[in-house]
GUDO-272902 format. One record per residue (C-alpha): x, y negated, z. Coordinates in Angstrom, 1 decimal. Layout:
<rec xx="X" yy="Y" zz="Z"/>
...
END
This chain:
<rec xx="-18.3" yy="-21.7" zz="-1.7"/>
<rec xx="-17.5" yy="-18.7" zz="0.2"/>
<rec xx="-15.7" yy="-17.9" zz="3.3"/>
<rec xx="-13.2" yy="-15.2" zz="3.1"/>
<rec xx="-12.2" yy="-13.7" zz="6.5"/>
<rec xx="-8.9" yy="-11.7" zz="5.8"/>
<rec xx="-8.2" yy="-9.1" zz="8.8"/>
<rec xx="-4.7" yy="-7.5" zz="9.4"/>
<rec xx="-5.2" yy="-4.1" zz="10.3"/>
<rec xx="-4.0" yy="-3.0" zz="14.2"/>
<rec xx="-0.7" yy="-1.8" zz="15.1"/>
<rec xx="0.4" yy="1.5" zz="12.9"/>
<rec xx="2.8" yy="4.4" zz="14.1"/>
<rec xx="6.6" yy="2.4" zz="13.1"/>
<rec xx="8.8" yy="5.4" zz="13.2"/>
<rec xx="6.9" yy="8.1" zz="12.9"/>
<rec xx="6.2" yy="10.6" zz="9.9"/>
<rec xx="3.1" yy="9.0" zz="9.0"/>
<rec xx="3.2" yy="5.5" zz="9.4"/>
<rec xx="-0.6" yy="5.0" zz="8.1"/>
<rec xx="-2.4" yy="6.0" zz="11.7"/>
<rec xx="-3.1" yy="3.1" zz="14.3"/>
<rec xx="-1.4" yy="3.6" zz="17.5"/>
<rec xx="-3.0" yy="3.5" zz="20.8"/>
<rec xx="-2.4" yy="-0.1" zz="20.6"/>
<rec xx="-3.9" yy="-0.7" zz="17.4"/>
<rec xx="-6.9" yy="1.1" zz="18.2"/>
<rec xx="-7.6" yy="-1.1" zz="21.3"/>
<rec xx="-6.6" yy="-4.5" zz="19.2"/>
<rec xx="-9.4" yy="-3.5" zz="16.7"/>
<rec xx="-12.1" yy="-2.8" zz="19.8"/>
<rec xx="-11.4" yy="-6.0" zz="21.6"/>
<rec xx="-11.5" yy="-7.9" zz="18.3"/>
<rec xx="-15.0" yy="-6.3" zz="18.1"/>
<rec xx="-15.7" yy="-7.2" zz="21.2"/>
<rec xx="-15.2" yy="-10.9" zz="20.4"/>
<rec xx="-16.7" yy="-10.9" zz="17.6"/>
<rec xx="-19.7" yy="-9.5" zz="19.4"/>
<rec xx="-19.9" yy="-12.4" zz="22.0"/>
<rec xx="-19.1" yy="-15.0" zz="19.4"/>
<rec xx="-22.0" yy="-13.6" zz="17.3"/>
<rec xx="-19.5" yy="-13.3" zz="14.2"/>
<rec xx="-21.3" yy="-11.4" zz="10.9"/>
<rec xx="-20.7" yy="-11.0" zz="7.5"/>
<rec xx="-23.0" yy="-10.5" zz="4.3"/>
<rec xx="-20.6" yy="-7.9" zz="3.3"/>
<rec xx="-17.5" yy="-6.0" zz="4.7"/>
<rec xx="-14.4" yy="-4.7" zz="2.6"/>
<rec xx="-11.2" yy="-2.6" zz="3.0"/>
<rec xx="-8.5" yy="-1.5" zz="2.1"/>
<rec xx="-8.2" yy="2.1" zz="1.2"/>
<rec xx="-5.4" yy="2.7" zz="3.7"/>
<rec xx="-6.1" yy="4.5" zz="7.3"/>
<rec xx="-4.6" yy="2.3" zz="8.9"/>
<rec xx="-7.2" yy="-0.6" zz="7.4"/>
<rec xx="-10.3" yy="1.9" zz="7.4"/>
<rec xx="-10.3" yy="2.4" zz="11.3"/>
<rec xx="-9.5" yy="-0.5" zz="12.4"/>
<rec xx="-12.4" yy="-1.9" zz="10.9"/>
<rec xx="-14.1" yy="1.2" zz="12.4"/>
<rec xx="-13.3" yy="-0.3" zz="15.8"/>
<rec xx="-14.1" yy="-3.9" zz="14.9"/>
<rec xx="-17.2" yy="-3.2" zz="13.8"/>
<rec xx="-18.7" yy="-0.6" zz="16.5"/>
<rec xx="-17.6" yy="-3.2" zz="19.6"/>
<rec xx="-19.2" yy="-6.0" zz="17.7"/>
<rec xx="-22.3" yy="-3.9" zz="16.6"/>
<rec xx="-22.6" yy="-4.3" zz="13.2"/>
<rec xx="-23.4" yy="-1.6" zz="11.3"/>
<rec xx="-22.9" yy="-2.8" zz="8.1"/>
<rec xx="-21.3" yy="-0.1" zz="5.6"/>
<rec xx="-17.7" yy="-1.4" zz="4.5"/>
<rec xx="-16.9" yy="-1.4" zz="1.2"/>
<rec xx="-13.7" yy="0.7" zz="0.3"/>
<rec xx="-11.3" yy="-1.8" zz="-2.5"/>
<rec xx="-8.3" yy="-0.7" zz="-3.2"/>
<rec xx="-7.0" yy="-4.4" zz="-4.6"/>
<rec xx="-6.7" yy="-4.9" zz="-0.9"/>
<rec xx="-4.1" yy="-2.3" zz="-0.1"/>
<rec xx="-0.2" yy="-3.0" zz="1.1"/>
<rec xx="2.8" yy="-2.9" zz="-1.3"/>
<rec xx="3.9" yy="0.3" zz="-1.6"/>
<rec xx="6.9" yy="-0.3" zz="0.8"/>
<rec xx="7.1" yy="3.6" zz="1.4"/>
<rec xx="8.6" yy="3.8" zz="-1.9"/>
<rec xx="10.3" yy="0.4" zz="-2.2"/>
<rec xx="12.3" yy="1.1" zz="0.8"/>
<rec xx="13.9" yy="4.5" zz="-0.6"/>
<rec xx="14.2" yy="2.9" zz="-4.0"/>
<rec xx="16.3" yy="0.0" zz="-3.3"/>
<rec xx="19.0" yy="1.8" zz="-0.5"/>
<rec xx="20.9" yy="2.6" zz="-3.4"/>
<rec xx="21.5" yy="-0.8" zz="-3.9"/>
<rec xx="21.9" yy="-1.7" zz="-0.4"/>
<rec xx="24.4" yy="1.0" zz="0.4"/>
<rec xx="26.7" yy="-0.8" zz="-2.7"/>
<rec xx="25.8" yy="-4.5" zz="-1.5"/>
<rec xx="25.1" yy="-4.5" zz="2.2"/>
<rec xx="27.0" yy="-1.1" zz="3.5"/>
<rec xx="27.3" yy="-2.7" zz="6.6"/>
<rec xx="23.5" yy="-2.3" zz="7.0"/>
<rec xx="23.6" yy="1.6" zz="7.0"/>
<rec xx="27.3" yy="2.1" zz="9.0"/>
<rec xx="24.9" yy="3.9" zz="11.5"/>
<rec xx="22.6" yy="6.4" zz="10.1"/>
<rec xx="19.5" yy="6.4" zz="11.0"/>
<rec xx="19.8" yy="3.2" zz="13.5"/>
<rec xx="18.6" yy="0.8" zz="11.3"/>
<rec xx="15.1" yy="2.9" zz="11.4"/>
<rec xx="14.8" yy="3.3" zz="14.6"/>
<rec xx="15.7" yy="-0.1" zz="15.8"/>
<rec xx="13.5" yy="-2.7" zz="14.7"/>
<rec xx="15.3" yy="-5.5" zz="14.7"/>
<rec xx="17.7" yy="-3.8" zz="12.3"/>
<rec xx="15.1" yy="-2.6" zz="10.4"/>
<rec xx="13.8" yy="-6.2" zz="9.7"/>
<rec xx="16.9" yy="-7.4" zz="8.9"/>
<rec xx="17.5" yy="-4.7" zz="6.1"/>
<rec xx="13.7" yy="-4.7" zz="5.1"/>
<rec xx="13.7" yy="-8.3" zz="4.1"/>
<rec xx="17.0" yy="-7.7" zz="1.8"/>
<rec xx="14.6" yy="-4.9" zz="0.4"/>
<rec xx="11.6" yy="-7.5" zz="-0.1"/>
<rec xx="14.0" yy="-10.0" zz="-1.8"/>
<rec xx="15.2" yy="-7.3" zz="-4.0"/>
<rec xx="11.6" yy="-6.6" zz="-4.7"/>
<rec xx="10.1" yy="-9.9" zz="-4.8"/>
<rec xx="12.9" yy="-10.4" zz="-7.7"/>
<rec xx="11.9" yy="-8.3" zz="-10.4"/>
<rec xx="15.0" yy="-5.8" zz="-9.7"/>
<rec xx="14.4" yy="-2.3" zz="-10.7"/>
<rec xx="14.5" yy="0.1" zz="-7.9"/>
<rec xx="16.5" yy="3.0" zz="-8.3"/>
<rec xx="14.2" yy="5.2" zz="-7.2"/>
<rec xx="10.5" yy="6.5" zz="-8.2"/>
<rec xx="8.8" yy="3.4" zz="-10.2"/>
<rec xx="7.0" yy="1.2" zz="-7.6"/>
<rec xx="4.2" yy="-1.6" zz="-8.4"/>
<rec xx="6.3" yy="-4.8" zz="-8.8"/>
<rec xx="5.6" yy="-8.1" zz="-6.7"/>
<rec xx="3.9" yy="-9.8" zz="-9.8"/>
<rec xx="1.7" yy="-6.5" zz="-10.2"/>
<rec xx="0.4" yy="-6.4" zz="-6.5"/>
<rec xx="0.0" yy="-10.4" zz="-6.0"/>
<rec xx="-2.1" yy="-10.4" zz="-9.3"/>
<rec xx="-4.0" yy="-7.3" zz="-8.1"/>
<rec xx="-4.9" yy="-9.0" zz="-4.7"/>
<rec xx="-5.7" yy="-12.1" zz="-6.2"/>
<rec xx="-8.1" yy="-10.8" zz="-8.7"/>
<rec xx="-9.7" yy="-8.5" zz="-5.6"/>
<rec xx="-9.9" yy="-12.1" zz="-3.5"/>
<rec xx="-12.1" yy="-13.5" zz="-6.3"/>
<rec xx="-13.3" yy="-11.0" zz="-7.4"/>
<rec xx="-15.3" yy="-10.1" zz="-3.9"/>
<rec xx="-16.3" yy="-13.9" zz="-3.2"/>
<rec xx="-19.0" yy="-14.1" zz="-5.0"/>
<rec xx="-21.6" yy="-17.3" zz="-5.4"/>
<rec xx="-24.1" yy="-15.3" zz="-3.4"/>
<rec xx="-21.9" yy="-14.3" zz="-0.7"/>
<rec xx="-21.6" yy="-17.3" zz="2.1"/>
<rec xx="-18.5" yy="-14.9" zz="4.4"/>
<rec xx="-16.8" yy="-12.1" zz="3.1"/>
<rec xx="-14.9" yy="-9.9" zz="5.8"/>
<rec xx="-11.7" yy="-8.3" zz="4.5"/>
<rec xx="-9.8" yy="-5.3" zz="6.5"/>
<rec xx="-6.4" yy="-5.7" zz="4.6"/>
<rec xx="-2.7" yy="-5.8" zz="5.5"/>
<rec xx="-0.5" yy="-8.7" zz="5.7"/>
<rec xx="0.9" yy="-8.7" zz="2.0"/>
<rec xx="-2.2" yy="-9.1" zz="0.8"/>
<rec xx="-2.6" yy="-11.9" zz="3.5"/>
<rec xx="1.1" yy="-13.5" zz="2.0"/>
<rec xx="-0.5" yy="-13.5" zz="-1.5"/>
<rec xx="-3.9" yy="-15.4" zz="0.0"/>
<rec xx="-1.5" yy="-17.8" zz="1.5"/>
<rec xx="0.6" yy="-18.2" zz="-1.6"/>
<rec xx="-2.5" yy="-19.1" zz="-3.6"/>
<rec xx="-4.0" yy="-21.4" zz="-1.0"/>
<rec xx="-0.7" yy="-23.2" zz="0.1"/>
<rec xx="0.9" yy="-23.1" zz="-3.8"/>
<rec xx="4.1" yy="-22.1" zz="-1.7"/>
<rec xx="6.8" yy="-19.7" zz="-3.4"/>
<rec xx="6.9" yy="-16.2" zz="-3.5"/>
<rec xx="10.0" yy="-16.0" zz="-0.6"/>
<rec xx="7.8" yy="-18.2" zz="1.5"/>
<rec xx="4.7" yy="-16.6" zz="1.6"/>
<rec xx="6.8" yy="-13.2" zz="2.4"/>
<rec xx="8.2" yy="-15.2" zz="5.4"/>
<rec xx="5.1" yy="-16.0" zz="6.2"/>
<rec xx="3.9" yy="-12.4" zz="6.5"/>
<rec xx="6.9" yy="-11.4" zz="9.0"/>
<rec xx="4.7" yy="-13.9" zz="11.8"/>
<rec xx="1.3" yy="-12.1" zz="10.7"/>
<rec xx="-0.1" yy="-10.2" zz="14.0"/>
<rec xx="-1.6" yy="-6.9" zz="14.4"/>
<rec xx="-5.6" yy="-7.6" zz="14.3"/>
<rec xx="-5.2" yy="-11.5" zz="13.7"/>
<rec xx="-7.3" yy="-13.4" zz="11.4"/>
<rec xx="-7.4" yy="-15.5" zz="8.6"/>
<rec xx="-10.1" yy="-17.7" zz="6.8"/>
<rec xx="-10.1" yy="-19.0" zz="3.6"/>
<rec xx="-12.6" yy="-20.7" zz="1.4"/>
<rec xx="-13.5" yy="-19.7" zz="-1.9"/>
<rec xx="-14.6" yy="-22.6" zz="-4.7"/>
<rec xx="-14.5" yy="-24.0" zz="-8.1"/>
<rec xx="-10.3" yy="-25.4" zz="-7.1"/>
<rec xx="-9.4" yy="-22.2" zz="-6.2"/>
<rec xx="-8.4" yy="-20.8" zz="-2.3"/>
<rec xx="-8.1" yy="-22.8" zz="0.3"/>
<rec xx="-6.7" yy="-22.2" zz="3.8"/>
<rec xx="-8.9" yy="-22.9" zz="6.9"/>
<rec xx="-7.6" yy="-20.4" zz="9.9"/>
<rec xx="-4.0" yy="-18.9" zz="9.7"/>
<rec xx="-2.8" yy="-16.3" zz="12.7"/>
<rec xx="-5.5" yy="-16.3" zz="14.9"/>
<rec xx="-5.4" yy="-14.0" zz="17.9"/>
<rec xx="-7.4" yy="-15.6" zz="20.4"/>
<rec xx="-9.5" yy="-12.2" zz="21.0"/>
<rec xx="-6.1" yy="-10.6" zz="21.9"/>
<rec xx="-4.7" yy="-14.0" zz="24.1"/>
<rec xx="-8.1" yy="-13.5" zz="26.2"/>
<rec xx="-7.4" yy="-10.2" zz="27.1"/>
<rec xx="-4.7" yy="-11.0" zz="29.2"/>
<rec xx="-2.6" yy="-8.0" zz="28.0"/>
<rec xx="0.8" yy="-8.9" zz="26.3"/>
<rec xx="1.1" yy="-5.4" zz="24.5"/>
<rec xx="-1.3" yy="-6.2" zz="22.8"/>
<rec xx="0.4" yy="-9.0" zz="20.6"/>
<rec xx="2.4" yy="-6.8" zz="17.8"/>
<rec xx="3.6" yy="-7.5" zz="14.6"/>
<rec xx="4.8" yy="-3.9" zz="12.9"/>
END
């Protein structure tokens, strides 16, 4: 069997023009997870990512406070939902359905308790089937089938730990498989992921199992309550 350790990436920039860059805070989450890593003696046989920024460098920091310097592997099965273009492409149909979501302008981006509240009408709308109204986005059943082919695809026989630099859709779809929960709940699952926590999962003949949801005792340690993030 193989062990799949699945890695959210570090805090990105919410609210600004590029949203794929780790923030101050995300950088430091990925070096102190490095840093645990490095006085729990934590290695891999082989290292993976995302082909986002925002998954790139935070391995980057991971791995130069731990002291590996393994190569990572760029996969682009473990890339995020395109929610850059799901968002757009479903307002449309919020501004007919839920107008009282967008009464303020920009608020509900700038504010992020408003913004999860009209984000997960978004997902649901997504998670659905519904057609955006906007440029053609990969549907739910086209991303969790992507990530789920990536998952197996990368733990192979020979491989006894797998490291994974991902985001946390890709974590919901690893938690759908290994939990057999449904679609909505594995999406409510994601809104509790944290910045830099991690996940373990085994690999074998019945399929993924869960072993280690959430965890973010390298960030608890560091005595630092910034440091906990979800978005």
């Amino acid at each position: 069997m193989t062990e799949l350790v699945l890695v959210r990436h570090g805090q990105a920039s919410f609210g600004h023009s590029n949203y794929d860059v780790l923030s101050p805070v995300g950088s430091r989450q990925g070096t102190v997870l490095g840093a645990h890593w490095k006085q729990t003696g934590f290695g891999a046989d082989v290292y993976y990512s995302g082909a986002m920024a925002r998954q790139k460098d935070t391995a980057v920091h991971a791995l130069a406070d731990a002291g590996i310097t393994a190569a990572v592997a760029e996969n682009r099965a473990f890339n995020e939902y395109d929610f850059e273009n799901i968002l757009p492409g479903y307002l449309p149909v919020v501004a007919r359905e839920h107008p009282q979501l967008l009464m303020n302008g920009s608020a509900p981006f700038q504010d992020k308790r408003q913004f999860q509240q009209l984000f997960e009408i978004i997902i649901g709308y997504w998670l659905s089937g519904r057609a955006t109204e906007g440029k053609p986005v990969e549907t739910w059943a086209a991303f969790s089938a992507r990530v789920a082919a990536g998952l197996h695809a990368v733990a192979t026989p020979d491989q006894k730990r797998v490291t994974v630099f991902t985001s946390g859709g890709v974590i919901a779809v690893a938690l759908r498989e290994a939990l057999r929960v449904s679609d909505e709940m594995a999406m409510r699952l994601n809104w509790r992921i944290a910045n830099a926590s991690v996940h373990r999962f085994k690999m074998g003949k019945g399929g993924l199992s869960l072993l280690e949801f959430n965890n973010i005792t390298h960030l608890e340690l560091a005595r630092d309550p910034a440091l906990v993030t979800f978005r």
